[in-house]
Each structure stands twice: as structure tokens, then as C-alpha cells.
C-alpha positions as CSV (number, residue, x, y, z in Angstrom):
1,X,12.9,11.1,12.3
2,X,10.4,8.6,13.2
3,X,10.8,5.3,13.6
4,X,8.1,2.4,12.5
5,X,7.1,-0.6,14.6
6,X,9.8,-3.6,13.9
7,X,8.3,-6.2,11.6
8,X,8.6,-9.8,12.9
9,X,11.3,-11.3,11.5
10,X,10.0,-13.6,9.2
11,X,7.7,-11.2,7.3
12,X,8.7,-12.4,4.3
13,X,6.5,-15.3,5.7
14,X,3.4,-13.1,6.2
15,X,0.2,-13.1,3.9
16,X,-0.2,-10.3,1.8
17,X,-3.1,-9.4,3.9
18,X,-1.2,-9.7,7.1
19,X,1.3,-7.6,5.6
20,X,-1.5,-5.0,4.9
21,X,-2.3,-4.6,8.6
22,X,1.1,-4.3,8.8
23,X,1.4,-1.5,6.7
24,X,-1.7,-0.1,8.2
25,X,-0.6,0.2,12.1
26,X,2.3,2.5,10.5
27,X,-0.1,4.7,8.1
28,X,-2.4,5.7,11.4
29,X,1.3,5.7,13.2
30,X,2.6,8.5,10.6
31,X,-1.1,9.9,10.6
32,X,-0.5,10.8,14.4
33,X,3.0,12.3,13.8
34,X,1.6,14.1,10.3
35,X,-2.0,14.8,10.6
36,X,-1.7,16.3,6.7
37,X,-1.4,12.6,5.8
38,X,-3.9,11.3,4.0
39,X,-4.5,7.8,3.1
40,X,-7.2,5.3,2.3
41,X,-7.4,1.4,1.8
42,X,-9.1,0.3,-1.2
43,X,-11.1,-2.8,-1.5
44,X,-11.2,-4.2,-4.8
45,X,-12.4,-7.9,-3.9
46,X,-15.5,-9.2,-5.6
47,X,-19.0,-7.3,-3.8
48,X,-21.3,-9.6,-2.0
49,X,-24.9,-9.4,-3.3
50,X,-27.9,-9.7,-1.6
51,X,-29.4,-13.4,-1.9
52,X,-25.3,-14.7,-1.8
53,X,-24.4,-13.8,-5.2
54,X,-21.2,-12.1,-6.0
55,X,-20.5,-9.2,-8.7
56,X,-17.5,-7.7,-10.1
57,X,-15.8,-5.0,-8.4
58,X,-15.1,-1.1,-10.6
59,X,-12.9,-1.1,-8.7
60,X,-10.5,-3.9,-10.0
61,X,-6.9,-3.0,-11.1
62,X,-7.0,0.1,-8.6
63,X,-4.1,-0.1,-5.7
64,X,-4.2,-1.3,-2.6
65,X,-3.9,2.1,-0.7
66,X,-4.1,5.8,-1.9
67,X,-1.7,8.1,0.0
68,X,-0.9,11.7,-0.3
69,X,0.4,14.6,1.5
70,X,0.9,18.1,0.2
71,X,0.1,17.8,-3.4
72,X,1.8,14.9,-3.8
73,X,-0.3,11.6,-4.7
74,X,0.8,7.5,-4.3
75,X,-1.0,4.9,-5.7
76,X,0.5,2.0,-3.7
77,X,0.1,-1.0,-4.5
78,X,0.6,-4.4,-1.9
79,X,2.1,-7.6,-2.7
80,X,3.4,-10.1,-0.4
81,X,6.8,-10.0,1.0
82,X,8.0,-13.3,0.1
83,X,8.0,-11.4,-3.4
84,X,5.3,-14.3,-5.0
85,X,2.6,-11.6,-5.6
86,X,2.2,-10.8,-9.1
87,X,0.5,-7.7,-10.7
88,X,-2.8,-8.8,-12.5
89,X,-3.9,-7.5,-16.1
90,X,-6.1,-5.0,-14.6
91,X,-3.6,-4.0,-12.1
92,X,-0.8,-3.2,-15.0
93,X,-3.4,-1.3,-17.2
94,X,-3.7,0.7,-14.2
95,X,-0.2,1.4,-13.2
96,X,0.5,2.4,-17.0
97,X,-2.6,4.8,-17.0
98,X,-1.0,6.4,-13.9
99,X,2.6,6.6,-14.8
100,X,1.5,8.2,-18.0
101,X,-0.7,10.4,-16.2
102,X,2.8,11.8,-14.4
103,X,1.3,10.4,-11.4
104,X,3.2,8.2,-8.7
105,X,2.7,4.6,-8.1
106,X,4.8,2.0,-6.1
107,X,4.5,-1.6,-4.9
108,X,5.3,-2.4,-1.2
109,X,6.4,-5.5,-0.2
110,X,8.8,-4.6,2.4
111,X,9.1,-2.7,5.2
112,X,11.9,-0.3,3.1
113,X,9.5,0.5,0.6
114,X,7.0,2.1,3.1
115,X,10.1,4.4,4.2
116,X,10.7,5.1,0.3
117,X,6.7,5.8,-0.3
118,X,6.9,7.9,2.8
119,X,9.8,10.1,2.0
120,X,8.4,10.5,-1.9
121,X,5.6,12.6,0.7
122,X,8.0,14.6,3.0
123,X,7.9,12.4,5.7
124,X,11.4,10.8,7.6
125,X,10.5,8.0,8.5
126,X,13.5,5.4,9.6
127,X,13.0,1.1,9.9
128,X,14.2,-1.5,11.5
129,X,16.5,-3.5,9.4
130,X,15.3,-6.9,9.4
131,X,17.7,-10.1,9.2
């Protein structure tokens, strides 16, 4: 079983997007340990135009990350730890399109959850508890 890097104890202080680097260092962890791990961060904030101007993303509502490992597929979605992060309209829409697709998705927003999301793909993966 491996074991992922101790979070500081007061993640449940973090940013949500401190918490995705977080969550990061242990995907390219597991990725060592697992090379048949795939996974990719999606960006869904609004694209910067040419000349300053800003357009929506297609990507809005899509999760966070994409994980899979041996035909099995996550959507995984981040929120912050301090459990303030709520899902937006877009966000819902697509967690019901995969659910009813038979599809996984999960929200992380604490270390435990990556050893859950992990596990759903084969992998033993063991965390520090935190206080």
C-alpha cells in the first residue's frame, strides 16, 4: 500500500486551488507507482482573448480532474476543504448527465476522498489521518 504525502494540518484552511496542487503532487505520485494511471486537469475558467477580452469557456460545468485506470473512468470534481465550495448549475447538469450515463463522478475535498477515488481504480493507497 502506498502512502500519500501528509497534508498540513490545517488544510481545511487551504484554497480550493491550493488544495488542487495538493491533489496533484499525489496524482504524478500514484502515476510513478501506477504508470496505467491516467489523469488530466481541466481548466474550465473564462479564456483570455486576444486584445484583453474574455470568453466563455465549453468547458464550464466539466470536473476538475478526469482520472481513469483500467476501464474504469472518474470525473472528480474539487471543492475546498473547509467544505464552503458549492457545485454551480453547470456543474450539477453535468454530474446528472454522468451519473445517468452509469459513469462515476466524486467531489474531493479531503485527503480521504483521494484514497476513496483511488481505490474505485484499483489502487491502495493509504493517508495520513489528519487532526
Amino acid at each position: 500500500m502506498q502512502t500519500v504525502s501528509k497534508p498540513p494540518l490545517d488544510f481545511k484552511l487551504m484554497s480550493e486551488e491550493d488544495f488542487v496542487q495538493w491533489v496533484r503532487g499525489e496524482l504524478k505520485a500514484a502515476k510513478l507507482m501506477f504508470p496505467d494511471l491516467f489523469w488530466r486537469r481541466v481548466y474550465t475558467k473564462p479564456l483570455r482573448m486576444k486584445g484583453g477580452g474574455k470568453a466563455k469557456n465549453p468547458n464550464i460545468g466539466f470536473t476538475d480532474l478526469l482520472l481513469a485506470r483500467r476501464g474504469v473512468v472518474v470525473f472528480t470534481e474539487v471543492k475546498r476543504p473547509d467544505g464552503s465550495g458549492r457545485l454551480s448549475p453547470e456543474q450539477l447538469e453535468f454530474k446528472g448527465d454522468v451519473e445517468a450515463a452509469g459513469l462515476l463522478w466524486r467531489q474531493l475535498s479531503d485527503p480521504e476522498h483521494l484514497v476513496d477515488v483511488l481505490k474505485l481504480l484499483g489502487i491502495q493507497w493509504k493517508t495520513y489521518s489528519v487532526i
